[in-house]
C-alpha positions in Angstrom: -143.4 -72.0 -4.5 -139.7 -73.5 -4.8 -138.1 -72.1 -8.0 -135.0 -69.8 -8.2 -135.4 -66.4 -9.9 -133.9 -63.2 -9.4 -135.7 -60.1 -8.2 -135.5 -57.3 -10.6 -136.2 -54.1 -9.7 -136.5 -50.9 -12.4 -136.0 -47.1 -10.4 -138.0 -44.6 -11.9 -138.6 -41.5 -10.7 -142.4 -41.9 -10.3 -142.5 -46.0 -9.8 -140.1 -48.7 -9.0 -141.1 -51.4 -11.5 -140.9 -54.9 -10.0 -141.2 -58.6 -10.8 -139.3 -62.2 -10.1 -137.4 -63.7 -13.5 -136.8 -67.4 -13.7 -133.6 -68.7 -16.0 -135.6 -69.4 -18.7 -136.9 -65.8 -18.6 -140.4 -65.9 -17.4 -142.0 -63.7 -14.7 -142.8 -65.9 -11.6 -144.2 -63.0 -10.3 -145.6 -60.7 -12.7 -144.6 -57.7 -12.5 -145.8 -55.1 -10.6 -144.9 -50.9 -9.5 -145.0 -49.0 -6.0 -144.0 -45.5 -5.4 -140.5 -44.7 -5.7 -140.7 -41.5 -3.6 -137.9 -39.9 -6.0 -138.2 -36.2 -4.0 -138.7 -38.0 -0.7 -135.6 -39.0 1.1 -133.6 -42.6 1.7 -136.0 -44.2 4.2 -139.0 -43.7 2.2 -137.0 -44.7 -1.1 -136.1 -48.1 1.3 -139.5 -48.7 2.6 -140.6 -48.4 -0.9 -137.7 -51.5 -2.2 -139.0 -53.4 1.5 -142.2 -53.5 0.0 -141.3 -54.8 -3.2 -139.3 -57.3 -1.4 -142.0 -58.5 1.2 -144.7 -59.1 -1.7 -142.1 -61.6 -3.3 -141.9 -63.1 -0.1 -145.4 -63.6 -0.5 -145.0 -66.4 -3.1 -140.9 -67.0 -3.3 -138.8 -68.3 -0.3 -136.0 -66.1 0.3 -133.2 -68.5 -0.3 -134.7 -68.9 -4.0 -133.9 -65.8 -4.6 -130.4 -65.7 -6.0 -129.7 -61.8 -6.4 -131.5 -58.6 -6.6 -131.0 -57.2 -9.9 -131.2 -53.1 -10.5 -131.6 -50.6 -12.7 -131.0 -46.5 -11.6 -130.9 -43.5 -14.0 -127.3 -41.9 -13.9 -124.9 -40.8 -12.9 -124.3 -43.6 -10.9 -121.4 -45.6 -10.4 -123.1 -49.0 -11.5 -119.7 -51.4 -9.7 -119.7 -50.0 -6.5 -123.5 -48.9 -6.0 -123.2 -45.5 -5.5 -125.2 -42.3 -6.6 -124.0 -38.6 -8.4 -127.3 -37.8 -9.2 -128.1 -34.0 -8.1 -131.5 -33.6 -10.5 -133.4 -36.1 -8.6 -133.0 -38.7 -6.0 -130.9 -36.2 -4.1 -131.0 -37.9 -0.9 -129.1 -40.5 -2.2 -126.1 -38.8 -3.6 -123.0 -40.4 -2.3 -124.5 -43.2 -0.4 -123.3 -46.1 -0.6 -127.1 -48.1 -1.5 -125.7 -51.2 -2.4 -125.1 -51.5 1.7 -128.2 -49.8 2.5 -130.5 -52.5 0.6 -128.3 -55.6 2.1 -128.7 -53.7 5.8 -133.0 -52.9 5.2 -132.8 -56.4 3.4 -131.0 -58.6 5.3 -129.9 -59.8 2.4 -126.7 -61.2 2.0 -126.7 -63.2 -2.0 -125.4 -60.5 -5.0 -127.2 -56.8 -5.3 -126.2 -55.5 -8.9 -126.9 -52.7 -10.7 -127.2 -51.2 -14.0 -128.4 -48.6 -16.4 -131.6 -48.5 -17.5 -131.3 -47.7 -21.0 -128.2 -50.7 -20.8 -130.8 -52.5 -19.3 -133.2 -52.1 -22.4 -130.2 -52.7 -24.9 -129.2 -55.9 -23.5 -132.6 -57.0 -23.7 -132.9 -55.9 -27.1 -129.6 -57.4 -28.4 -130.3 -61.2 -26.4 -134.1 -61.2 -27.7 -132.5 -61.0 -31.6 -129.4 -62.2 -31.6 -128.0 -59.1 -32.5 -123.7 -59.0 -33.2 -124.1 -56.4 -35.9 -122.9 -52.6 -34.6 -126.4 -51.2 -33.0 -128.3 -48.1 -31.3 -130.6 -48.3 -28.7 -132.7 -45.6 -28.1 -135.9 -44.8 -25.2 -137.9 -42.6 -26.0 -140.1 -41.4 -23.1 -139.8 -38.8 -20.5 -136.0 -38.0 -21.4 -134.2 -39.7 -24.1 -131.6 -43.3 -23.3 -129.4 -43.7 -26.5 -127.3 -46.6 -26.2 -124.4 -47.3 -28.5 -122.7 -51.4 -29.4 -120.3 -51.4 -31.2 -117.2 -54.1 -32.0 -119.4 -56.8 -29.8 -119.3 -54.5 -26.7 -121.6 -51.5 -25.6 -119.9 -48.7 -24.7 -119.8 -47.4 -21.4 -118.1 -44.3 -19.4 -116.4 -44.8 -16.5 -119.1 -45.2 -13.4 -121.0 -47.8 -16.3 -123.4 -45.8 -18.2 -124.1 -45.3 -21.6 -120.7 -43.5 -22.8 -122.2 -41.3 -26.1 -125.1 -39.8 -24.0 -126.9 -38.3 -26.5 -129.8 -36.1 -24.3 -128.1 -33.2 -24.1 -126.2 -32.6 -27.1 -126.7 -29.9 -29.5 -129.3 -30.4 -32.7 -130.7 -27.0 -34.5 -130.1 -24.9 -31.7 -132.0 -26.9 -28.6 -130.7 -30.4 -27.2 -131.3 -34.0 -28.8 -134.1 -34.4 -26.0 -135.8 -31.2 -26.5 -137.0 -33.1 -29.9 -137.2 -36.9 -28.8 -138.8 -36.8 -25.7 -142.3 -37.2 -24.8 -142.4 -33.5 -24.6 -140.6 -33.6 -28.2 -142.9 -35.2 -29.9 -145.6 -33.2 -28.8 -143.8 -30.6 -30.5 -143.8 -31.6 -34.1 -147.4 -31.5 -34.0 -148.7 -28.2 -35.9 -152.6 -28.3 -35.8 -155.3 -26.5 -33.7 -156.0 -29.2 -30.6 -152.9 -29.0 -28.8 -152.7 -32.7 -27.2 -151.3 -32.4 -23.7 -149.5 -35.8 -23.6 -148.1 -38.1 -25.9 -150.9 -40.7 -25.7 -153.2 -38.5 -26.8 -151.4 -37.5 -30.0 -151.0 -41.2 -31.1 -154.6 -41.6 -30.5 -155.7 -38.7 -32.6 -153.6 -40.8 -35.3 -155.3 -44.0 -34.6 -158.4 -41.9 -35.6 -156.8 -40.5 -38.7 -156.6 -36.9 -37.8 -154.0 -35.6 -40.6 -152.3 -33.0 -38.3 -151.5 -35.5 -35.9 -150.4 -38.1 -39.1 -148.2 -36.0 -40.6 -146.5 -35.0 -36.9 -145.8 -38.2 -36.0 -144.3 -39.0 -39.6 -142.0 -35.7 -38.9 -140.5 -37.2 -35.7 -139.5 -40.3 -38.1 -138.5 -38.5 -40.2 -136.3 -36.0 -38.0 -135.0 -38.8 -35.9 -133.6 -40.5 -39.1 -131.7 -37.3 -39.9 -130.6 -36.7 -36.4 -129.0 -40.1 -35.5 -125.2 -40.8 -36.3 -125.7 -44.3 -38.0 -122.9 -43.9 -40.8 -119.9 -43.1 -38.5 -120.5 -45.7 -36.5 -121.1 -48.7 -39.5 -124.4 -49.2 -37.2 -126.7 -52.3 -39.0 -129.1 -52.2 -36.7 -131.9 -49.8 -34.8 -133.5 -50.6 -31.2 -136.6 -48.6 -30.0 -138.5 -49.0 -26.5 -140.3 -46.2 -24.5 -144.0 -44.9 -24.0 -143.2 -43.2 -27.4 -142.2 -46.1 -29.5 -145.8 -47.3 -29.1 -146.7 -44.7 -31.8 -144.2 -47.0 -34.3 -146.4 -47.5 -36.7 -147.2 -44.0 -37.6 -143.5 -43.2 -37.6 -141.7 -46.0 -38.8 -142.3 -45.7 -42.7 -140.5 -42.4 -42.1 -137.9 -43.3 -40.0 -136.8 -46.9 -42.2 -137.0 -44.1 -45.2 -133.9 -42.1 -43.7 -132.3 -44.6 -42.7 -131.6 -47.4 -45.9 -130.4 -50.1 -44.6 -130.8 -50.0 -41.4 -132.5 -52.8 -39.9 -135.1 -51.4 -37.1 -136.6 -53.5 -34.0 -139.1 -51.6 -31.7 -139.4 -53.9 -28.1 -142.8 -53.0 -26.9 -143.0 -56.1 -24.4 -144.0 -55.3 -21.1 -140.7 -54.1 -18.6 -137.9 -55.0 -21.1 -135.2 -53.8 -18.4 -136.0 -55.8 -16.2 -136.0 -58.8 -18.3 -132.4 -56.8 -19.5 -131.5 -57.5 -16.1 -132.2 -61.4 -16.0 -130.7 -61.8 -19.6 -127.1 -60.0 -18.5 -127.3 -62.0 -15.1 -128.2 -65.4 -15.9 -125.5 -65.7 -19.5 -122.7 -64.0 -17.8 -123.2 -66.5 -15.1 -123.0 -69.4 -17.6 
């Protein structure tokens, strides 16, 4: 196969999410997940990138492969490679892993990372044409809240998303304690307990009311929760395991929020197409 694509790789703590991304935005190589051996240690975490590298190689020549394109949770300094993460992926905390994927590589074209949740947002923004003010929000195991505003997203100082919203205050827990997987879970008042969020949204596919009328909460409490006005925000962005469950929610939700346009981006691994979008237009 001769076509030039860039590898795009999405860290996890459970999986590495993988695939190849031509310019014109399709996966030559579908994408695929191996281990990411978060609680492991740095060769195992490398192995685990080798692998993903060597299966490419299985269908792409290496010199079509113009960059390897990133994504790792935070903090993280997203310029110069390098981790501050103590809550997982401890092994890599101050290593320089830009270097360490050239060195287990031998790879010597651009290695770039990114934020996940920026990853998402860029994705989101590209696929609409978005200029208006915007949130982007993922809802899964923890909570990515991304904020544009005046044509730019807004980052700290090591790149990630500068408003992180996870761990700030709401009715006496944090943002994430409610819109999580785990949060969502919790507005659910009836007698069957689900144990995971899946199982919640199915009990609504099969009209149980309980289930119904917690998943229109969440809407409804994530429409009084988010800071749309201050910010003059036009426009609402939802991806995540959780946003799959839109359609029991979103009445809710659009109801709080007016006039608030709202897109939820349930296509398969939108960071890592996040990752070809930003690469391939800044590049133009």
């Amino acid at each position: 196969m001769k076509s030039n694509g860039v590898l795009t790789l999405d860290v996890g703590g459970t999986f590495i999410k993988a695939g190849f991304i031509s310019s014109s935005y399709s996966f030559l190589v579908p994408p695929f997940e191996v281990p990411s051996h978060s609680d492991e240690g740095l060769p195992s975490f490398l192995s685990s990138v080798q692998e993903i590298y060597q299966r490419i190689l299985l269908t792409v020549r290496k010199e079509d492969i113009s960059a390897i394109l990133i994504t790792m949770p935070g903090p993280f300094d997203y310029q110069k490679g390098i981790s501050y993460m103590k809550h997982k992926f401890v092994f890599l905390y101050g290593i320089d892993l830009k270097e360490a994927v050239r060195q287990k590589l031998n790879f010597d074209k651009d290695i770039l990372f990114e934020h996940d949740a920026i990853a998402f947002m860029k994705f989101a923004l590209y696929s609409e044409d978005i200029k208006d003010n915007s949130i982007g929000i993922t809802l899964g195991t923890g909570l990515g809240y991304v904020l544009y505003e005046n044509h730019e997203i807004l980052r700290n100082e090591l790149g990630s998303p500068r408003n992180a919203l996870y761990s700030a205050p709401y009715k006496g827990k944090t943002m994430e304690d409610f819109f999580s997987a785990r949060g969502f879970l919790s507005f659910y008042k009836g007698e069957k307990k689900p144990e995971f969020a899946l199982e919640l949204y199915q009990m609504a596919v099969n009209h149980e009311k309980d289930a119904l009328d917690a998943i229109s909460s969440f809407g409804r409490e994530l429409a009084l929760a988010l800071s749309i006005e201050e910010h003059h925000v036009k426009a609402l962005f939802l991806g995540g395991q959780v946003s799959k469950s839109y359609p029991f929610f979103l009445p809710s939700l659009k109801e709080g929020l007016k006039d608030v346009r709202v897109f939820v981006k349930t296509e398969d691994c939108p960071a890592l197409l996040g990752l070809a979008y930003s690469y391939y237009k800044e590049k133009k």
